[in-house]
BALUM-202710 format. One record per residue: x, y, z of N, C-alpha, C, CB in turn; residue number from 1; residue in three letters. Coordinates in steps of 0.02 Angstrom, whole numbers, m for minus. Each point is the difference from the previous one (the first is absolute). Glycine has a CB too. Example, Ala and Ser with C-alpha at 12.3 -4.5 7.8 and 13.67 -1.06 7.14 Angstrom:
nu,nv,nw,cau,cav,caw,cu,cv,cw,cbu,cbv,cbw,resi,resn
660,m284,390,m45,59,0,45,60,0,m95,m59,62,1,ALA
77,112,m98,42,59,3,m39,55,37,59,m32,m108,2,SER
This chain:
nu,nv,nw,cau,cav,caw,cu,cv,cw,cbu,cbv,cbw,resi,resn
m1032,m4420,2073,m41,55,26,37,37,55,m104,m63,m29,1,UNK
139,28,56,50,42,72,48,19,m32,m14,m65,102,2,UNK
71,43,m153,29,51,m50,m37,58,m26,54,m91,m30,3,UNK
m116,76,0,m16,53,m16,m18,45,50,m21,m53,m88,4,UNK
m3,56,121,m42,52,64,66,29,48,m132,m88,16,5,UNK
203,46,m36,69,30,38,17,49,m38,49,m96,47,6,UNK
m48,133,m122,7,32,m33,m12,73,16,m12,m97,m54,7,UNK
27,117,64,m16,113,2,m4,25,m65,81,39,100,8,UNK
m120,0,m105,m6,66,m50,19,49,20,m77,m28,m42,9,UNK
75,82,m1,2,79,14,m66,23,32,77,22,m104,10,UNK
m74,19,167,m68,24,15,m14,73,m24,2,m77,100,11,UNK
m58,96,m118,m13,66,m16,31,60,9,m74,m50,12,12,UNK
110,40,39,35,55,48,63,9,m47,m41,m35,137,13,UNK
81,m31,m125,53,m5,m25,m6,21,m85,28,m89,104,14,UNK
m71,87,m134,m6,m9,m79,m4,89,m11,m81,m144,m20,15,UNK
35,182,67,13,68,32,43,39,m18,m30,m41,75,16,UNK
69,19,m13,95,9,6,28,m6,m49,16,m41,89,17,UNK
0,m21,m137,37,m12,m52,m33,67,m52,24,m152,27,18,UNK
m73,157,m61,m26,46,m32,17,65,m13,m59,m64,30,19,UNK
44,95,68,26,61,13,82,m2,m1,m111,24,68,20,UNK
156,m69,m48,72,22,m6,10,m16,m99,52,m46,165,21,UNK
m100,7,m223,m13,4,m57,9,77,m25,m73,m106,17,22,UNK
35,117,16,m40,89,m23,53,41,23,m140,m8,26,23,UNK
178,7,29,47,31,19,52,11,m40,m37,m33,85,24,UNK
65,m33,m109,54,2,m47,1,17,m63,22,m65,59,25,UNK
m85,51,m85,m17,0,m87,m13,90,7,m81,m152,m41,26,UNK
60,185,77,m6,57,39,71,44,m7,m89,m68,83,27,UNK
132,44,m47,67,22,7,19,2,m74,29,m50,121,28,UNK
m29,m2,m160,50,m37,m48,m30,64,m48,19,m164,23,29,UNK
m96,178,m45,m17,31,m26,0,71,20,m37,m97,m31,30,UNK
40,117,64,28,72,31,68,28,m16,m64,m32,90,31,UNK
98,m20,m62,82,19,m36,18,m17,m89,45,m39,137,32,UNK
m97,16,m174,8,2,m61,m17,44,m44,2,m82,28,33,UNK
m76,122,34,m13,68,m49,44,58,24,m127,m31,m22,34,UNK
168,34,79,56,49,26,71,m8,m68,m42,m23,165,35,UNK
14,m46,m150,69,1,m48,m7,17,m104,43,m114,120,36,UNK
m98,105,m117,m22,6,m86,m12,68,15,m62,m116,m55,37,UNK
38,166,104,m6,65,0,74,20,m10,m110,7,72,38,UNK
145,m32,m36,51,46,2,45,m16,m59,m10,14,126,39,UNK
m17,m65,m157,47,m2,m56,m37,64,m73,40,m164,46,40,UNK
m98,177,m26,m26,17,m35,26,90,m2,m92,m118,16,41,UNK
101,138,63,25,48,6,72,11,m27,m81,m2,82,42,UNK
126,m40,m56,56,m2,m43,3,10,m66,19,m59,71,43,UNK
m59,46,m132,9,m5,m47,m22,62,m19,4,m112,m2,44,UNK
m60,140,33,m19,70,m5,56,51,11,m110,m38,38,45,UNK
136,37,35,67,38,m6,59,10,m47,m32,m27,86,46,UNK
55,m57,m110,36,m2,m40,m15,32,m91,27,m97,103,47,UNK
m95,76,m106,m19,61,m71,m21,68,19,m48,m91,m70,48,UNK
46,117,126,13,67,24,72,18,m22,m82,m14,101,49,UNK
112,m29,m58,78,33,m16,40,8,m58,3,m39,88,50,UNK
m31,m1,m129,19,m23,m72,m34,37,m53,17,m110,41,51,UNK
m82,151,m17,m4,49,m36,5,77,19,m52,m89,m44,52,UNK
68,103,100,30,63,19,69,12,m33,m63,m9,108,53,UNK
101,m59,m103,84,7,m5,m17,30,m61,78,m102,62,54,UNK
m123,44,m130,m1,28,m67,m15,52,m19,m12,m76,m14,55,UNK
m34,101,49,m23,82,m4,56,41,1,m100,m16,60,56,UNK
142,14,m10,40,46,21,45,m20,m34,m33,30,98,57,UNK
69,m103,m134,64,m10,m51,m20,34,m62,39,m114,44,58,UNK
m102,113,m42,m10,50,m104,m18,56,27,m61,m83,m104,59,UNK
57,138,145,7,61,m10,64,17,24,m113,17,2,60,UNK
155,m33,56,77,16,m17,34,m29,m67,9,1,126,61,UNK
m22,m42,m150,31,m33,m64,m16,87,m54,m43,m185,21,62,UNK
m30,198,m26,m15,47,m46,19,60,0,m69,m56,m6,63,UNK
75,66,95,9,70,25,67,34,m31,m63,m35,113,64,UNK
112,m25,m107,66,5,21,24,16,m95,10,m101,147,65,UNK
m76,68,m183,32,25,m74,m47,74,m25,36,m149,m46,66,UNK
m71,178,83,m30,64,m2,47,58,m48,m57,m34,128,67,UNK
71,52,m188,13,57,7,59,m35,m70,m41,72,156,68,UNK
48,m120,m156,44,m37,m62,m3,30,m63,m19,m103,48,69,UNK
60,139,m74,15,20,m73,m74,34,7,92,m104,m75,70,UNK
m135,131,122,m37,55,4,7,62,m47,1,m45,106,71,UNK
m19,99,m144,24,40,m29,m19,55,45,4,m56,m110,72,UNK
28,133,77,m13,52,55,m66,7,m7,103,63,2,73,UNK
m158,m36,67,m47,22,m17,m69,m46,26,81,56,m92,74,UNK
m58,m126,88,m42,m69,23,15,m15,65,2,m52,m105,75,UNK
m54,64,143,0,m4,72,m3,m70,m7,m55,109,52,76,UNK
100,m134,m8,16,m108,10,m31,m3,71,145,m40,m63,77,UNK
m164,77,81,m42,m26,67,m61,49,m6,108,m40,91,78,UNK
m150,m1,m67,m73,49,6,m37,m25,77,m29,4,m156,79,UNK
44,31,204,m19,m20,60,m59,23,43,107,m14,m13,80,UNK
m167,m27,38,m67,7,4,m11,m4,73,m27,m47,m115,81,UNK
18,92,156,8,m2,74,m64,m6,13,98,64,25,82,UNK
m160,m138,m56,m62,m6,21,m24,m55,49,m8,53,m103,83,UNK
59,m70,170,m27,m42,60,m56,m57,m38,12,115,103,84,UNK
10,m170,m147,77,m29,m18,15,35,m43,m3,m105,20,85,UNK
76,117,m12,29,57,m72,21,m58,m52,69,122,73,86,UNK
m68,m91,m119,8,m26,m62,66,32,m36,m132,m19,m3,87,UNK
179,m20,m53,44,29,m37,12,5,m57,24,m14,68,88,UNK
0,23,m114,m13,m13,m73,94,7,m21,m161,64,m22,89,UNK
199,m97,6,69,15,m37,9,m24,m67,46,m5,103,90,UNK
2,45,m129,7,16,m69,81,m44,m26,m79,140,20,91,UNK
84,m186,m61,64,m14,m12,10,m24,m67,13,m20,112,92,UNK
44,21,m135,m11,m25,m84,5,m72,6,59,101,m67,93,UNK
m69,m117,15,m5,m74,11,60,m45,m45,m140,21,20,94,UNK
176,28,m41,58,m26,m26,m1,m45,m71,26,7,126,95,UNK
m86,6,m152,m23,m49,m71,13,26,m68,m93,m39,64,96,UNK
91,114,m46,36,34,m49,53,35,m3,m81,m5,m17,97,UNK
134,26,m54,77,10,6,3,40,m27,46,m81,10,98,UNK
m43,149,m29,19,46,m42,m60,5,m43,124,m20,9,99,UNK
m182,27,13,m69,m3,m65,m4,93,8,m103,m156,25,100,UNK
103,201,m105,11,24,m2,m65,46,m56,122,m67,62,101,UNK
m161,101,m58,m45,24,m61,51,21,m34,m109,36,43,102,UNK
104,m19,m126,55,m21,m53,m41,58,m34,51,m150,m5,103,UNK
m119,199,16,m16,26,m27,m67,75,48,55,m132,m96,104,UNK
m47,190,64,m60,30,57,m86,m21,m31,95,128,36,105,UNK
m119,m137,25,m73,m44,3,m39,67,m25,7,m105,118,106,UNK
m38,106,m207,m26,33,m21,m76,43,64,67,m86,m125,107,UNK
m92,18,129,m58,37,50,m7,m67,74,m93,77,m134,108,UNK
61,m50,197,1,m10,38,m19,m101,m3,m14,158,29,109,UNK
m24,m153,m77,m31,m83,m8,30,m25,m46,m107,11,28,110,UNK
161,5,m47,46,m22,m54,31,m73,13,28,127,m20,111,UNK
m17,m171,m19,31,m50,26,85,14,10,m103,m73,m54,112,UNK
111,34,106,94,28,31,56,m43,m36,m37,22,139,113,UNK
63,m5,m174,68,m43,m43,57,11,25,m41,8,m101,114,UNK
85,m63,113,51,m7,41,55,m51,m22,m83,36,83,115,UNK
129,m9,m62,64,m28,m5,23,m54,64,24,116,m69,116,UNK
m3,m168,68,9,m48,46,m35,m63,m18,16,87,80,117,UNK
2,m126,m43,m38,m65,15,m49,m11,40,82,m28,m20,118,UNK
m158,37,10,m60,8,29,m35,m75,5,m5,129,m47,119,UNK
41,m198,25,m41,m44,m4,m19,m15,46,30,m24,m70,120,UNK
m24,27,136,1,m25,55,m82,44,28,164,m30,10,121,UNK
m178,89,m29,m91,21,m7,m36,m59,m16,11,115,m52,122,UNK
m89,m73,62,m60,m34,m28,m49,48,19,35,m122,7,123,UNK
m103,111,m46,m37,49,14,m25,m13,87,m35,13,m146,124,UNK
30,55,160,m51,m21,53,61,30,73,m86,m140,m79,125,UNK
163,148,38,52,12,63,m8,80,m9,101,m117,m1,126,UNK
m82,140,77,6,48,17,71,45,m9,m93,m55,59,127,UNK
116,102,m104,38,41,m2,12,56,8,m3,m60,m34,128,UNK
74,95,42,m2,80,18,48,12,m46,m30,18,125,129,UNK
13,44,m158,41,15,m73,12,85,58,m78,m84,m168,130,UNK
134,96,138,50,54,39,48,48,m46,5,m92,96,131,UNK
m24,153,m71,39,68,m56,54,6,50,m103,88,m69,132,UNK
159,m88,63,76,25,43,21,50,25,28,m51,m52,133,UNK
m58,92,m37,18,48,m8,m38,57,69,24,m49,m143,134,UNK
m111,40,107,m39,24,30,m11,m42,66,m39,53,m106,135,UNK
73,m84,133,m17,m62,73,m81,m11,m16,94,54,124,136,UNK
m129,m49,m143,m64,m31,m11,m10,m68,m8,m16,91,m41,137,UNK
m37,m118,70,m29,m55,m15,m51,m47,20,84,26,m23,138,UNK
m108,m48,m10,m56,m55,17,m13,m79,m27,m45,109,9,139,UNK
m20,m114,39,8,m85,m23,m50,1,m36,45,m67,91,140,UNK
m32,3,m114,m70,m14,m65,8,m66,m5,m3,103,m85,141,UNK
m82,m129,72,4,m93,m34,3,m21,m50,m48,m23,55,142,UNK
90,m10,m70,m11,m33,m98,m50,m25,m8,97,m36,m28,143,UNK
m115,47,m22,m91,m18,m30,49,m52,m63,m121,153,15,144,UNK
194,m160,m37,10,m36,m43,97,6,m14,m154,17,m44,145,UNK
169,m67,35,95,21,0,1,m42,m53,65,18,127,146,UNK
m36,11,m200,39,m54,m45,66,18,6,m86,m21,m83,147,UNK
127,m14,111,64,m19,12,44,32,m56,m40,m106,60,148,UNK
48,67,m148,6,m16,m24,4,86,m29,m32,m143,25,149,UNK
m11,178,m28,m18,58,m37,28,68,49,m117,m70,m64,150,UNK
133,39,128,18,51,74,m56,56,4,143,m7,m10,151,UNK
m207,m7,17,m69,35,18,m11,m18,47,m46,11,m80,152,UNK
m6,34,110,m6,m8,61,m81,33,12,147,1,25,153,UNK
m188,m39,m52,m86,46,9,m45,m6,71,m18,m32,m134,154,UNK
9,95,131,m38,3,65,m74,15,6,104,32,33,155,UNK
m138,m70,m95,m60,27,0,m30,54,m10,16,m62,43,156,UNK
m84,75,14,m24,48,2,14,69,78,m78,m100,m91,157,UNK
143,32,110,23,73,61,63,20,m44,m32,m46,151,158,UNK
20,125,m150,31,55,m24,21,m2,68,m59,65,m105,159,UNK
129,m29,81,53,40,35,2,76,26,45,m78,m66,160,UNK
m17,74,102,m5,92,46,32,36,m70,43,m15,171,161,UNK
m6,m12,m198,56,52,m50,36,m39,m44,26,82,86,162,UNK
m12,m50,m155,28,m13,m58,80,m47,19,m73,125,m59,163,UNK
108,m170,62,51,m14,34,65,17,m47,m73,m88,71,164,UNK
107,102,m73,68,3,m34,51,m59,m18,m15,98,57,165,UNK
50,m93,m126,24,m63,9,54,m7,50,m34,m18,m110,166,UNK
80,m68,104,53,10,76,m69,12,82,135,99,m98,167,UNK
m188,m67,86,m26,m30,51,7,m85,13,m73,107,m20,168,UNK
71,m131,87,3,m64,33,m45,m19,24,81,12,16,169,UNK
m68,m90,m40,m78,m43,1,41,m64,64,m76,14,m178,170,UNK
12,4,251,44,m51,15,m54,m57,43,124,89,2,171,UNK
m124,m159,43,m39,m16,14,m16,m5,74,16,m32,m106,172,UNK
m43,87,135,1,22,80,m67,m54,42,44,158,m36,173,UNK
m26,m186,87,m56,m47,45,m19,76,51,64,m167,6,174,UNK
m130,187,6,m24,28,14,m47,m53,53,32,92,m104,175,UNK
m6,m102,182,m51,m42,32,m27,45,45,51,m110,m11,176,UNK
m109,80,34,m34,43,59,0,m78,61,m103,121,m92,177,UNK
97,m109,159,m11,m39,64,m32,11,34,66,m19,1,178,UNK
m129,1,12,m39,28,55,m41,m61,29,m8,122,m54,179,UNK
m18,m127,107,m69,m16,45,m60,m11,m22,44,59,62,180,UNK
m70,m109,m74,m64,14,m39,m43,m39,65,38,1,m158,181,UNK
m90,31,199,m23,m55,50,m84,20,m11,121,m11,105,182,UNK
m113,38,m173,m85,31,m7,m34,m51,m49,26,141,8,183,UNK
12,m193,m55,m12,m74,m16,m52,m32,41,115,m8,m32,184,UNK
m52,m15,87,m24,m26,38,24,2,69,m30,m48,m91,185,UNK
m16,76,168,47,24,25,9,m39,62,m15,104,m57,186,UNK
m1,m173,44,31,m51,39,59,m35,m7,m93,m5,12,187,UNK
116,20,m91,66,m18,m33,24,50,m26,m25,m98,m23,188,UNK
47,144,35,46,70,m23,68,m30,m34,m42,84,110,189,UNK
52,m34,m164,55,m26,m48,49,50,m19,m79,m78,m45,190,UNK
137,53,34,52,51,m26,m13,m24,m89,109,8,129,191,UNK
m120,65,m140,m20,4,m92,76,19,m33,m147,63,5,192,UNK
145,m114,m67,67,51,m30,m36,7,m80,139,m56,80,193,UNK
m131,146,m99,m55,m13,m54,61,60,m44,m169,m35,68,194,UNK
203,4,m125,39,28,m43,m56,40,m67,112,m104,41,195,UNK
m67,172,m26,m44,53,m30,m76,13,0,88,m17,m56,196,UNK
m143,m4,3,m64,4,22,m26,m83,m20,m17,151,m21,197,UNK
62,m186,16,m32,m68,11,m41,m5,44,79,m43,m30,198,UNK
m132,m23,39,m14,m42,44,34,m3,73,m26,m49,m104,199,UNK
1,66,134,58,m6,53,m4,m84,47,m10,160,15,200,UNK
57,m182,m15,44,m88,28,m3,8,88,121,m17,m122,201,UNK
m143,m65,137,6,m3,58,73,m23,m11,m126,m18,49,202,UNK
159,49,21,69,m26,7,14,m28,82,41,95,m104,203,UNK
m60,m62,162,m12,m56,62,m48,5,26,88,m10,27,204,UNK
m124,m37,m8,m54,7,50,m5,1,40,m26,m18,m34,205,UNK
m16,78,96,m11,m20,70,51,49,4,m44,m130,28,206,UNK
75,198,m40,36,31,9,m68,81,8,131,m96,m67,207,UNK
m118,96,116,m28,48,44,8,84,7,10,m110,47,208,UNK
43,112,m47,23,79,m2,81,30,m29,m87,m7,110,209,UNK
108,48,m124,32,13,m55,28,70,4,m72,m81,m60,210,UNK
134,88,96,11,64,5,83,10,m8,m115,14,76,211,UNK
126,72,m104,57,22,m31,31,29,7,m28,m16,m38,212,UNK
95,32,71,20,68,21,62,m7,m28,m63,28,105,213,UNK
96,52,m122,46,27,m66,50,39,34,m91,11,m95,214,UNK
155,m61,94,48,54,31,64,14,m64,m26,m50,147,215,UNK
12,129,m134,19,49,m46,73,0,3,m103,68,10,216,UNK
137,m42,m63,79,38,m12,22,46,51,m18,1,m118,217,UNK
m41,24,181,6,64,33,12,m27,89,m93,78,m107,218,UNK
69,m173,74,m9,m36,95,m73,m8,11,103,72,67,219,UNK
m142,m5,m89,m74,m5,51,m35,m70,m36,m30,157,27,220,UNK
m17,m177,3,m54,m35,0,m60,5,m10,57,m20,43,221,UNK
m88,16,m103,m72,15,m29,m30,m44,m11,24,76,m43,222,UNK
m98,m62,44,m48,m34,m13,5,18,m114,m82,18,176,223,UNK
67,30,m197,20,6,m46,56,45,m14,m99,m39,m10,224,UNK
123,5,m35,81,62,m34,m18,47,m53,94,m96,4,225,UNK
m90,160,9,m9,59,m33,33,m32,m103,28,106,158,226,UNK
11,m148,m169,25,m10,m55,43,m70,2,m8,129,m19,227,UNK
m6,m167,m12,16,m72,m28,101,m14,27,m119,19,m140,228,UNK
135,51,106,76,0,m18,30,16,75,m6,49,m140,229,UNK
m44,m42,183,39,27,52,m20,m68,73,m10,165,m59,230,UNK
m36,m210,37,22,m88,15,59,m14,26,m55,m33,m87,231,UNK
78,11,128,67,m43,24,m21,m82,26,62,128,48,232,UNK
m121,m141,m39,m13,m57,52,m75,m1,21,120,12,46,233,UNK
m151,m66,m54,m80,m36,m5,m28,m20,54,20,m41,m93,234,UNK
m23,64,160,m35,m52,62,m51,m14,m37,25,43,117,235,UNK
m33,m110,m116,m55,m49,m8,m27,m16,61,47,m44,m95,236,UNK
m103,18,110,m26,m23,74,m71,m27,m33,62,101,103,237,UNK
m65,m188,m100,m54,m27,m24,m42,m24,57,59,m26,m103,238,UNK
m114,m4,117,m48,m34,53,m39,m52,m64,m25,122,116,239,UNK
36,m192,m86,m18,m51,m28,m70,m23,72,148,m31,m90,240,UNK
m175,m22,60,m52,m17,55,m26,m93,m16,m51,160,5,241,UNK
30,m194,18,m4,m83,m25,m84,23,m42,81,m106,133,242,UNK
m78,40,m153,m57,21,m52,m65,m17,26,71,m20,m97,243,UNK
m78,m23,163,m60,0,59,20,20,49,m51,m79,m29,244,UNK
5,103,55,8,12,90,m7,m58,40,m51,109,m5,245,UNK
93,m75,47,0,m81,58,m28,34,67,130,m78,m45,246,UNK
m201,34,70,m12,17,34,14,m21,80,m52,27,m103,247,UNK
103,m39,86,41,m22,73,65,62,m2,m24,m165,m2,248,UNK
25,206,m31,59,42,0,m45,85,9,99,m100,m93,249,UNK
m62,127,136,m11,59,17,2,72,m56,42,m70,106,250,UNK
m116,100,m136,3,22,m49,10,m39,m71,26,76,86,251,UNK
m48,m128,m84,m32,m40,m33,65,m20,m76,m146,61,60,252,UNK
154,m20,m91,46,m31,m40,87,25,29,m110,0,m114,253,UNK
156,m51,76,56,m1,14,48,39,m57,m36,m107,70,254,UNK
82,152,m44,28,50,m34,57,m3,1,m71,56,12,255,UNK
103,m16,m78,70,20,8,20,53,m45,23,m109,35,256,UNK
31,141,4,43,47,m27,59,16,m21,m59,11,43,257,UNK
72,2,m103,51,m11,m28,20,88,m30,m34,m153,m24,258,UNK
128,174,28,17,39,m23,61,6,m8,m83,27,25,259,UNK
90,17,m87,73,m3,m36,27,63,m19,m27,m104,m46,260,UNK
71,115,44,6,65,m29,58,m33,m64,m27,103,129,261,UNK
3,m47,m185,25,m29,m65,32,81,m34,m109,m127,m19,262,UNK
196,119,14,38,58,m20,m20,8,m103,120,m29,129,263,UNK
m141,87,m118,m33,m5,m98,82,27,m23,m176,58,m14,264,UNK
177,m96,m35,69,11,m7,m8,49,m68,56,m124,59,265,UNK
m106,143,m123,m1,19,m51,m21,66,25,m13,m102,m71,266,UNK
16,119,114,m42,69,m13,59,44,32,m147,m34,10,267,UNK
133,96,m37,49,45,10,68,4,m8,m73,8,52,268,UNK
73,m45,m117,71,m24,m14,31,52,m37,m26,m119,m1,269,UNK
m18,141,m46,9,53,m57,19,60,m14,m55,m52,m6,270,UNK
């Protein structure tokens, strides 16, 4: 009994103390784990910021820079849209076809198109521009149907501006447009890339604003160029943004700006 009754416990006080310096630490430990999972969280946001601005801006200098390729006379290869975000549209062949050639004149405007060359590489549904030399005329049109085999070329029920001649040229031009789309959705704004009247494709997200300026054969600097052929060089200037706001950061989401200038090398060669 005097062993036992020599014994101490913890008194209330003390059990207190231990608790509160408990709470203190588990406190700390957990504080610096959500600083630190935030900020990893931010990081990763930045890093797919940056990773889709760069891409934005690597496929329209990539496209810009082939603007105007085996173009024929007459086909404007740039179409430039000064609408705060501006938008662009360029024209280039696509190199799929070699010498495809009409072999005969197209009785009437809805006539099917017969041709000389190797066309297998079509299908219905692709977009083409058939071209007079003579007369520089020309336009595009969609195959509604291609037998290879027979060198036809049917286009349905879209008729043509005009009767074509033979030796007119059949060739296969990418017609893209680039723009801003933040009327989706306009907490996630997107760079659209939408070839001819397709569907138009998300291509980066969280890309914010979108602007173009055109320096000419003459030096000056435009917002738009009076004519395609008279192009020398593309300022690009993109604004990317993270895909939440952080509300520990001033103006709420985190941004960036990116710009390039891209020399068009096809145009005005001719």
């Amino acid at each position: 009994m005097k062993r036992l009754k020599s014994i101490k416990g913890f008194t209330l006080l003390e059990l207190l103390i231990a608790a509160g310096i408990s709470v203190i630490i588990v406190g700390s430990v957990l504080s610096l784990y959500i600083t630190q999972h935030k900020h990893l969280i931010v990081q990763d946001q930045i890093s797919d910021m940056q990773q889709s601005v760069r891409a934005g801006m690597e496929e329209l200098a990539t496209k810009i820079r082939m603007a105007g390729y085996n173009v024929p006379t007459g086909l404007s290869a740039v179409s430039a849209y000064n609408s705060d975000p501006d938008s662009i549209r360029v024209i280039y062949d696509s190199n799929l076809l070699s010498d495809v050639t009409t072999n005969q004149t197209m009785p009437q405007t809805t006539a099917d198109i017969r041709c000389d060359g190797d066309i297998s590489s079509l299908g219905s549904g692709d977009w083409l521009y058939i071209y007079d030399p003579l007369a520089q005329v020309g336009e595009f049109f969609q195959a509604s149907l291609v037998q290879a085999g027979a060198g036809v070329i049917q286009h349905g029920a879209m008729a043509l501006s005009r009767c074509y001649p033979d030796n007119s040229t059949i060739s296969k031009m990418n017609s893209i447009k680039y723009y801003i789309d933040s009327a989706t959705d306009s907490t996630h704004p997107s760079l659209m890339i939408q070839n001819f009247n397709d569907q138009p494709q998300i291509y980066s997200d969280n890309i914010t604003d979108l602007q173009f300026q055109y320096v000419l054969s003459s030096g000056a600097t435009v917002d738009v160029p009076p004519a395609s052929n008279m192009i020398r060089e593309v300022i690009i200037r993109m604004t990317s943004r993270t895909d939440r706001a952080d509300e520990d950061f001033a103006g709420g989401y985190r941004t960036r700006n990116l710009q390039t200038k891209v020399k068009v090398r096809n145009l005005g060669i001719n």
